[in-house]
Residue frames as a rotation matrix with the C-alpha (Angstrom) as fourth column:
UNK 1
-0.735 -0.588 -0.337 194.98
-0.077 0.566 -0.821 -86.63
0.673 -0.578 -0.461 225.57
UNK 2
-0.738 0.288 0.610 192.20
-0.673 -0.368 -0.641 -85.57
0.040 -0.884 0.466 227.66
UNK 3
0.418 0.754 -0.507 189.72
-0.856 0.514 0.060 -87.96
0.305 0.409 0.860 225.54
UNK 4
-0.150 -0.523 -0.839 192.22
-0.056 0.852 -0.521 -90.95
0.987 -0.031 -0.157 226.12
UNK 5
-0.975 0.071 0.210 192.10
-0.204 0.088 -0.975 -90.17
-0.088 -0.994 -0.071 229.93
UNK 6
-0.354 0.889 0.291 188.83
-0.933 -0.316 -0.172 -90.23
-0.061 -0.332 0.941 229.85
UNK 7
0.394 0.328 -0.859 188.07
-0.677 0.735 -0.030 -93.29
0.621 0.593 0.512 227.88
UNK 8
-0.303 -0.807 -0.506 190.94
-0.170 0.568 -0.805 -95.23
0.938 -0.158 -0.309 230.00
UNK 9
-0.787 0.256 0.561 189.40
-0.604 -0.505 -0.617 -93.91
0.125 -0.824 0.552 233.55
UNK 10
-0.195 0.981 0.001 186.03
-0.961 -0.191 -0.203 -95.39
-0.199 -0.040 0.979 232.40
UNK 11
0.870 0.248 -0.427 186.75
-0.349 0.920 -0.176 -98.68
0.349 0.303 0.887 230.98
UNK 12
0.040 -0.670 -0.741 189.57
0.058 0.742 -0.668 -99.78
0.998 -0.016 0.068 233.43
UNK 13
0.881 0.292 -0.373 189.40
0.297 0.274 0.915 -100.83
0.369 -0.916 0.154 236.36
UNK 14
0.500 -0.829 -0.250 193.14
0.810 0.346 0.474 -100.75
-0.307 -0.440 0.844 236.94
UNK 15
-0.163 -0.051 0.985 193.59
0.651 -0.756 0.068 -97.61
0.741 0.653 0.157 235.50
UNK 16
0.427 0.623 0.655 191.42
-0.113 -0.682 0.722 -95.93
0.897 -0.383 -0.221 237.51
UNK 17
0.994 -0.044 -0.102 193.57
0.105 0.070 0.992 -97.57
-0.037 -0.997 0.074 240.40
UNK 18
0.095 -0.991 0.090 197.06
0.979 0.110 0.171 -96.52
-0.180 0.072 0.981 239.27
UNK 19
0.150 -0.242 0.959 196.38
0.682 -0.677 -0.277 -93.30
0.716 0.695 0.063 238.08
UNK 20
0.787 0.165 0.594 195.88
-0.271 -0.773 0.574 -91.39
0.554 -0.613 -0.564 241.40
UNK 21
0.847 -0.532 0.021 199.06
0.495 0.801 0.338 -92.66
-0.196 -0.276 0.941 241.81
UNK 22
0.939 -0.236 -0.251 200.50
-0.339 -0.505 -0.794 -90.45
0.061 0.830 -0.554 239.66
UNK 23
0.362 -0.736 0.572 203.63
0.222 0.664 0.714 -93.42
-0.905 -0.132 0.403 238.83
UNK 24
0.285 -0.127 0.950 203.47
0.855 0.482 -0.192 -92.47
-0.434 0.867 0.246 235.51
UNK 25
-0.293 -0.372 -0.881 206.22
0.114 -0.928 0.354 -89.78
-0.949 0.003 0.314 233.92
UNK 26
0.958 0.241 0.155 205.81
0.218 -0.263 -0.940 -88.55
-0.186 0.934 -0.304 230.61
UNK 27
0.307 -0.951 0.045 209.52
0.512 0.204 0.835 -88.90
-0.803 -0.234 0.549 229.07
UNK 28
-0.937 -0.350 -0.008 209.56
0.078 -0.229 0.970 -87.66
-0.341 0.908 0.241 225.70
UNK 29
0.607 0.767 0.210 207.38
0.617 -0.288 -0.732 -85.88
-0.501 0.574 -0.648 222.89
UNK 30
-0.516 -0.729 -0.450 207.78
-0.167 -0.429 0.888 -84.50
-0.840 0.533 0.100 219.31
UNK 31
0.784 0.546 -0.295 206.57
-0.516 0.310 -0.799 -85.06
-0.344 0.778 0.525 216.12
UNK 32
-0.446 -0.690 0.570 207.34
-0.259 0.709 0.656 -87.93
-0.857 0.145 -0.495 214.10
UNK 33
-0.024 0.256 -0.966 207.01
-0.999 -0.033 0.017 -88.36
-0.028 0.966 0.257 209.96
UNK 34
-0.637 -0.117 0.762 206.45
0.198 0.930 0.309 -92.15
-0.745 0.347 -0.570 208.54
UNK 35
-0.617 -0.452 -0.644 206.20
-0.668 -0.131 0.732 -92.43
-0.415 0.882 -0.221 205.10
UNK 36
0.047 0.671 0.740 202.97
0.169 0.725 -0.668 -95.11
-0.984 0.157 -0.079 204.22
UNK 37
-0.440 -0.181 0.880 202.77
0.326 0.880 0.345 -97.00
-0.837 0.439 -0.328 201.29
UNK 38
-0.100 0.915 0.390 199.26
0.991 0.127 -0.043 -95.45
-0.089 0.383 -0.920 200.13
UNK 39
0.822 0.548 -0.152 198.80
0.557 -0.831 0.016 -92.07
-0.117 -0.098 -0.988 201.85
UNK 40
0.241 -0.762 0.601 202.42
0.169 -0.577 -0.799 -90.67
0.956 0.294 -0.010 201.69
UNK 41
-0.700 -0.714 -0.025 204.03
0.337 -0.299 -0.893 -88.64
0.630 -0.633 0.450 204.55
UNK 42
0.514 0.789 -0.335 201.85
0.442 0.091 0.892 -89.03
0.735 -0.607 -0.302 207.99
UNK 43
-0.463 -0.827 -0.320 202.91
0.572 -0.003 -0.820 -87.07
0.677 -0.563 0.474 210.59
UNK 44
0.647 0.621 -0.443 201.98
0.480 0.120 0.869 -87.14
0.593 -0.775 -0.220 214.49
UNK 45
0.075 -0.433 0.898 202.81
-0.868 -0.472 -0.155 -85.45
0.490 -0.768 -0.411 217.54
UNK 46
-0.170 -0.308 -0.936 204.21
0.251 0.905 -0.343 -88.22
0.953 -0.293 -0.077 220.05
UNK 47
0.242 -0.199 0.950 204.11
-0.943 -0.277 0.182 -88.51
0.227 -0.940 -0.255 224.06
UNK 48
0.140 0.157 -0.977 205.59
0.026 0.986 0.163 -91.40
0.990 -0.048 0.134 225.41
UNK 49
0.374 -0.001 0.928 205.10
-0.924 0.088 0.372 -92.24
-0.082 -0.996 0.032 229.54
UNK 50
0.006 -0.230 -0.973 206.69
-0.110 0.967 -0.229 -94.46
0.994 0.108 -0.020 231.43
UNK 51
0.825 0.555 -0.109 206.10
0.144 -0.020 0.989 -95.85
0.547 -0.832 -0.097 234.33
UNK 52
0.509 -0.555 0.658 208.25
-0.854 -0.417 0.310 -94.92
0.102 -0.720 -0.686 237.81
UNK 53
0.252 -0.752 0.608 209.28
-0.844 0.136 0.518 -98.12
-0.473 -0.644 -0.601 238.66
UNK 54
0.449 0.549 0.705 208.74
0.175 0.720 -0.672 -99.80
-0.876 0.425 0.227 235.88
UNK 55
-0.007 -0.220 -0.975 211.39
-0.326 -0.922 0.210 -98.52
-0.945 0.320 -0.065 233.30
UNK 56
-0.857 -0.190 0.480 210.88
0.140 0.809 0.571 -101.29
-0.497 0.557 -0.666 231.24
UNK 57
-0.023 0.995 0.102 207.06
0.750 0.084 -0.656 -100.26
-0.661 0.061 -0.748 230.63
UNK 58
-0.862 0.173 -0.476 206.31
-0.185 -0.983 -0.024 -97.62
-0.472 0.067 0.879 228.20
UNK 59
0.356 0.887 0.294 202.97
0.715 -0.056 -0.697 -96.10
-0.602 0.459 -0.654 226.17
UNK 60
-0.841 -0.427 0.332 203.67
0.509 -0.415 0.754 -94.45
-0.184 0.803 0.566 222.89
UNK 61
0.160 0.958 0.240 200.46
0.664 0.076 -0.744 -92.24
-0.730 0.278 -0.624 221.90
UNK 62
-0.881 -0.148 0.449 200.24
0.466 -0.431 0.772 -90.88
0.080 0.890 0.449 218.14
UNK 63
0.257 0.774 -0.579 198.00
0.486 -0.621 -0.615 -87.87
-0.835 -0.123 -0.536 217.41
UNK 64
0.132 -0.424 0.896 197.84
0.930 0.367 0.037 -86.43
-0.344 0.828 0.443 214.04
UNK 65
-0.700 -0.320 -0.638 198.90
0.426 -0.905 -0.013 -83.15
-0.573 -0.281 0.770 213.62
UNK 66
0.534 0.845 0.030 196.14
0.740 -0.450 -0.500 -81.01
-0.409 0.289 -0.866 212.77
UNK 67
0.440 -0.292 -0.849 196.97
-0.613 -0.789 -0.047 -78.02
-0.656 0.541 -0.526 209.98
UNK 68
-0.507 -0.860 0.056 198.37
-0.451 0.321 0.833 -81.21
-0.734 0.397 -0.551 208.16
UNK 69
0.069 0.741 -0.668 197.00
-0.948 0.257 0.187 -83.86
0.310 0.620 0.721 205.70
UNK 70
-0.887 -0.364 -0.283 197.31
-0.271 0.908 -0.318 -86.51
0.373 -0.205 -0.905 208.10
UNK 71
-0.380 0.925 0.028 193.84
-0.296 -0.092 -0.951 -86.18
-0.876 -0.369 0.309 209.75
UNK 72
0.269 0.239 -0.933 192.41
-0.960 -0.008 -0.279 -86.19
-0.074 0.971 0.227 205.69
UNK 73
0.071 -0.454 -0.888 194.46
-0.938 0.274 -0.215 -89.19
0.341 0.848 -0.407 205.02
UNK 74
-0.952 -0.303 -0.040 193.96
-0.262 0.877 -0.403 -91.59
0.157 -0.373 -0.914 207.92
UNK 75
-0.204 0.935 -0.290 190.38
-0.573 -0.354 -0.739 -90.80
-0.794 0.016 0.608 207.55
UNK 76
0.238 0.133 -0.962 190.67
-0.969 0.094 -0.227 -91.80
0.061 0.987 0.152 204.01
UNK 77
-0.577 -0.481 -0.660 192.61
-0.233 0.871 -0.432 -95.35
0.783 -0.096 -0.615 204.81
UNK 78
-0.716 0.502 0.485 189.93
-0.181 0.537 -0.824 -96.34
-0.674 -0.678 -0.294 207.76
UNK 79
-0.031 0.827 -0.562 187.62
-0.786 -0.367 -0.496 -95.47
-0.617 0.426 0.662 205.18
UNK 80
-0.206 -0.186 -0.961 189.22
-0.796 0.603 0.053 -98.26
0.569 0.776 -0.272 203.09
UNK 81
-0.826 -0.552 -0.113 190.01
-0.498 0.810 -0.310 -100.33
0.262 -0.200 -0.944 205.12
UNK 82
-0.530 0.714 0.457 186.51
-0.223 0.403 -0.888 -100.61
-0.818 -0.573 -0.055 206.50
UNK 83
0.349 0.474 -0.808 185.16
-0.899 -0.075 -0.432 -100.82
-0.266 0.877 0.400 203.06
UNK 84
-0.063 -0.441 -0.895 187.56
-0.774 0.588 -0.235 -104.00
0.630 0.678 -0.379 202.16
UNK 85
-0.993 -0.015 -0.116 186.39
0.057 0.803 -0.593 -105.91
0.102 -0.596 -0.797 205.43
UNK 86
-0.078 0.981 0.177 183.00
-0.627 0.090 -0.774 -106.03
-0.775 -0.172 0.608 204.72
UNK 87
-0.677 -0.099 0.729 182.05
0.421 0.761 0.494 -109.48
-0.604 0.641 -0.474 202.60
């Protein structure tokens, strides 16, 4: 999470002018399994925020659980994927 702040801080303008705000709650987190076509059973830790007055807004961020083979396996599927979008 701390990378995402970072990244988000640096390349937004509006970011950088909402966070010290601190509007945004963090509602819910967990891990969540989905089942892909290719790699089999992926499974991420979750946080979703939402803004304060805004309940209509949210941000979902996936992280792959580490000690798993999801890290291995979405590795493995960028790997493709970048491999099948080159002409």
């Amino acid at each position: 999470m701390q990378e995402l702040l970072q990244e988000l801080l640096c390349d937004s303008s509006e970011f950088r002018t909402w966070w010290p705000e601190h509007e945004v709650q963090r509602i819910q987190e967990g891990h969540k399994a989905f089942d892909h076509p290719e790699a089999g059973r992926l499974i991420f830790e979750h946080l979703t925020f939402q803004v304060y007055d805004t309940p209509n807004l949210k941000v979902t961020v996936y992280t792959p659980v580490e000690g798993t083979e999801t890290p291995a396996k979405i590795n493995q599927l960028l790997r493709e994927w970048e491999g099948a979008s080159l002409p």
